[in-house]
N, C-alpha and C positions, 0 to 999 in steps of 0.2 A: 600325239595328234592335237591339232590348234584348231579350237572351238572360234568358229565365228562367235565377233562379241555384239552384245547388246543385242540380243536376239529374246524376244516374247514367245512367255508360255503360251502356247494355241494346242488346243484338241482337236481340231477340224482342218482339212487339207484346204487351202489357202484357196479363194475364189479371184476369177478373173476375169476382167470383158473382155478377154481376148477368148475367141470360142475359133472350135475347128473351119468352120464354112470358111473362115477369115485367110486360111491358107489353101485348101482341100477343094477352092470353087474354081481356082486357077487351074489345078491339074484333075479335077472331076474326070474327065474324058479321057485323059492319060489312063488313071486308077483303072477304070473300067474296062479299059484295053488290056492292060496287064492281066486285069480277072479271066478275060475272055481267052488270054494267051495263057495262061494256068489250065485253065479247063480242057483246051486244045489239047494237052498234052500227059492230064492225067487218067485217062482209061488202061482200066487193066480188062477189060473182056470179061470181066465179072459181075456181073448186076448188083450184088449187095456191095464189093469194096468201092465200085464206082459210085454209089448213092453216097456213100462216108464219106469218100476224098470229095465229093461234092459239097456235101455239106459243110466242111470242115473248111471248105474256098467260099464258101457260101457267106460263111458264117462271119467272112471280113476282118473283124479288127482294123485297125488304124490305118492299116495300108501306108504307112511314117516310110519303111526303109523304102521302097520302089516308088513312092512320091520324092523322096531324096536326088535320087538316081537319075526319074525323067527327068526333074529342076535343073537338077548339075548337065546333065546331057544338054536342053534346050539354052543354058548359060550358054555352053562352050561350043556351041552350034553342031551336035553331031549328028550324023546321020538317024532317023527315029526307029527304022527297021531295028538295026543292033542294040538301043538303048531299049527299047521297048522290049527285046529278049532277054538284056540283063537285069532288069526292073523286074520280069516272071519271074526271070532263073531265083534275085534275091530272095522274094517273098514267098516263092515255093521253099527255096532251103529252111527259111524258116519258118514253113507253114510246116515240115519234117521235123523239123526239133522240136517242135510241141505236140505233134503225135510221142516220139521217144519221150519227153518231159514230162508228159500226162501218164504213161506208164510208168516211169522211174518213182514219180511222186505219188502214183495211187492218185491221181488225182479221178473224181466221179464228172467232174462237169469244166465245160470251158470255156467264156461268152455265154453261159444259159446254158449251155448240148450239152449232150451227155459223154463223153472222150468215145472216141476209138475203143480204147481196150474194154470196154464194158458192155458192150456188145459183142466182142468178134475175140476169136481164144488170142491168148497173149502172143503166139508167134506170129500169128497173121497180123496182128496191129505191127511186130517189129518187119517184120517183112514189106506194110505198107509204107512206112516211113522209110524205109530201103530203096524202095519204090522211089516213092518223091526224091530220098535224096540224089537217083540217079537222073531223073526227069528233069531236074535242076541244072544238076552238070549241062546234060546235052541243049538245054537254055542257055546256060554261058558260052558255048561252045558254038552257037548261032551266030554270035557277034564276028566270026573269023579272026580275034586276038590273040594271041598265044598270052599275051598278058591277063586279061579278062580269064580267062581258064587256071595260071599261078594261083590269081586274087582267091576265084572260088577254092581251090586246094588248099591252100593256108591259113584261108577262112574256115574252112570246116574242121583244120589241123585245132585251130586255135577254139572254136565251140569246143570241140571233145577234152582239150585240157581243160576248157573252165570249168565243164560239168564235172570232170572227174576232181579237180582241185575243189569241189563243191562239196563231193561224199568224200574225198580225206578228212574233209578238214570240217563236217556234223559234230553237234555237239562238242567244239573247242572256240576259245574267243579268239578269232583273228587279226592279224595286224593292218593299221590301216592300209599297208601296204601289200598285204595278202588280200585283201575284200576288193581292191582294187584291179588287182590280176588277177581275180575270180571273175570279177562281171565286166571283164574287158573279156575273157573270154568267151562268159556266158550271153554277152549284147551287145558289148560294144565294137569289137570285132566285125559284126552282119553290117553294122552305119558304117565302120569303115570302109568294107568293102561295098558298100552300094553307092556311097561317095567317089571312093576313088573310082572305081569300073565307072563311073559313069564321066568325070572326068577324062580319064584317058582316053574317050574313041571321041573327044571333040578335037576341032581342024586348028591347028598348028597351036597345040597347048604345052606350055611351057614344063621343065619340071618342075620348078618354084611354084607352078597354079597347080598341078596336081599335089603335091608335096600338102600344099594349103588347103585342097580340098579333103586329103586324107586327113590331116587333123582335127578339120572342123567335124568331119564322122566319129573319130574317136573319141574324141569332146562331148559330141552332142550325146553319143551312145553308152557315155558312163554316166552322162547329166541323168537319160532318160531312165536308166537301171537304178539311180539315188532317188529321183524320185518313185519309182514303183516299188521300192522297199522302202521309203516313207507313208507312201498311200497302205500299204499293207498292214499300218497302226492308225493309222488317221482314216479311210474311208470305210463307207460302208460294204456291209456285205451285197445288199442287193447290187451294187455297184461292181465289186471286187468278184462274187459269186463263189468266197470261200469267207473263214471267220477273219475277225483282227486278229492280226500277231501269228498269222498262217506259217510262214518262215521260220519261226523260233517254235513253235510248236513241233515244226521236224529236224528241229535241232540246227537251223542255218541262224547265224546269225549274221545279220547286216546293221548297215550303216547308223541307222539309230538307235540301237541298242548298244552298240560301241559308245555312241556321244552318252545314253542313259548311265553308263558302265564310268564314264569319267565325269559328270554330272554328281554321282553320286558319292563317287571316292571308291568305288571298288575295285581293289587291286589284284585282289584272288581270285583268278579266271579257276581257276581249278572249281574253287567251293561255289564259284555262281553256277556255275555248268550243275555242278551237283546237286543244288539249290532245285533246279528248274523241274526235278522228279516230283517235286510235291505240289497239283495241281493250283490252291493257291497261292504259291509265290508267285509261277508261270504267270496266272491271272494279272496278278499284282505288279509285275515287269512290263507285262503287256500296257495296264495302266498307268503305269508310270513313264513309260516310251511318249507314250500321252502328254501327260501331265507336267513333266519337267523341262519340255521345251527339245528335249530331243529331234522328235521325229521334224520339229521346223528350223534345227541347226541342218539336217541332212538335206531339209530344201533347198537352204540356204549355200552348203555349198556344190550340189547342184546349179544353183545360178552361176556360181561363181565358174565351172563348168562352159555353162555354155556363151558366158562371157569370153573363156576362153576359145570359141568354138567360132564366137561372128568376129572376133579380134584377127585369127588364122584367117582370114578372108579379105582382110582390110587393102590388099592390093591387087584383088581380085576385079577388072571392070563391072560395075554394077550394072543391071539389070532389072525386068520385072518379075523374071523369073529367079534371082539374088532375093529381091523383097518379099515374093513367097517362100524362099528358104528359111529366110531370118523370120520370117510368122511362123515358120514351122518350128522352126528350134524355141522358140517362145511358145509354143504352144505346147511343145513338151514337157515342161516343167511348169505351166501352169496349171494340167490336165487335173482331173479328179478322178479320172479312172484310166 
């Protein structure tokens, strides 16, 4: 692996005048549609699972994939009925993988809330994320594509590989090239397909424009997985809503602990792995992810990322809904949480 050069030691995840409103006031109205087309469509006839799944659509987050989706949809002029179903469909399916995610990882809290599973017995959290993921489907399934329905299939083919290539491969150092089809799975795969899907139901789009909007998803959505495993050493907790160095505590190792791994000359993946049993080394990794400029190599190619991302677009006709895209994709890698 080739370390970006001439890169500073920094402790702190990078600040930027680039703030969300600057992309997010374009599609405000869209987002909010999409929530409301979420909520449409997750009642189970249960008063307590119906308050959860509320809360948990409630509870927002970035809303990045199904802001992607309307953008690309309103670029390529499509119809807003179907776009706006596939923008739901997107960010239910992944509002379902962090119900399953939050159990897989024991996680207790998520945005501030408290998960799913910690209130309600462990089947019924799987069952409600079951739930969702099928409430999803029949949101792609709105748009009348037969393509838009593949995407979603493939796309959820390709989450449950990355998670599972996630617990293979606890607890072992991976190669750049494995961390790579890890969180292509685990993220970058959902920006693909909220990209493309929304691409393809625009009026007479080409496959060179789709082809181009798929990359720039897959780009963007491995830039945005380097940085949230850079923030996971650099921010804070109130911020993050877990400790620094969360990841490597359950044995994952990412992107910047690979760059701290050749930073420091260590070649024995075996004996670092083994290393990490005794609380202050752990400690000590964590602040050195820190310290040595790692965790601002990982940002760094991250940019490099989503360079690749607005480059894939370059013969795309620009728009003002292009120039909310490119704020978005800048805004991803500038973020601090």
């Amino acid at each position: 692996m080739t370390a970006p050069s001439n890169l500073a030691v920094e402790t702190q995840a990078p600040t930027s005048n680039l703030q969300r409103q600057d992309w997010v006031q374009g599609v405000r109205a869209d987002l909010e549609k999409v929530t409301e087309k979420m909520r449409s469509v997750s009642f189970l006839d249960n008063q307590l699972l119906d308050a959860a799944i509320h809360m948990i659509i409630a509870s927002g987050g970035k809303r990045m994939r199904p802001a992607i989706t309307m953008l690309i949809g309103r670029a390529v002029n499509a119809a807003y009925d179907p776009i706006l179903s596939v923008a739901a469909s997107v960010e239910l399916l992944h509002t379902a993988t962090l119900v399953h995610d939050d159990l897989i990882d024991s996680a207790k809290e998520r945005r501030g809330a408290p998960t799913l599973h910690t209130a309600l017995p462990l089947g019924v959290t799987v069952l409600t994320g079951d739930f969702l993921f099928a409430q999803s489907a029949a949101l792609a399934a709105e748009a009348n594509n037969v393509e838009v329905v593949k995407i979603f299939s493939r796309t959820l083919v390709s989450i449950c590989r990355g998670e599972i290539l996630q617990a293979q491969t606890k607890w072992q150092v991976p190669t750049l090239d494995t961390y790579i089809e890890r969180i292509y799975g685990k993220t970058a795969a959902l920006f693909e397909a909220a990209a493309v899907s929304g691409a393809i139901l625009g009026e007479d789009i080409s496959e060179d424009e789709i082809q181009a909007f798929s990359t720039f998803g897959r780009e963007l959505g491995l830039a945005f997985q380097m940085i949230d495993d850079a923030l996971d050493f650099v921010s804070t907790t109130e911020k993050l809503g877990k400790p620094a160095g969360n990841d490597l505590r359950q044995g994952i190792i990412t992107l910047p602990v690979l760059y701290y791994l050749q930073n420091e000359g260590i070649r024995d993946d075996e004996a670092f792995v083994k290393s990490l049993d005794d609380p202050d080394t752990l400690e000590a990794v964590i602040k050195g992810v820190r310290d040595t400029g790692a965790a601002r190599q990982a940002y760094e190619l991250a940019r490099d990322y989503v360079a690749k991302a607005e480059a894939a677009l370059s013969g795309v006709e620009w728009s003002e809904a292009m120039e909310l895209l490119s704020d978005l994709a800048h805004y991803a890698v500038a973020r601090d949480f």
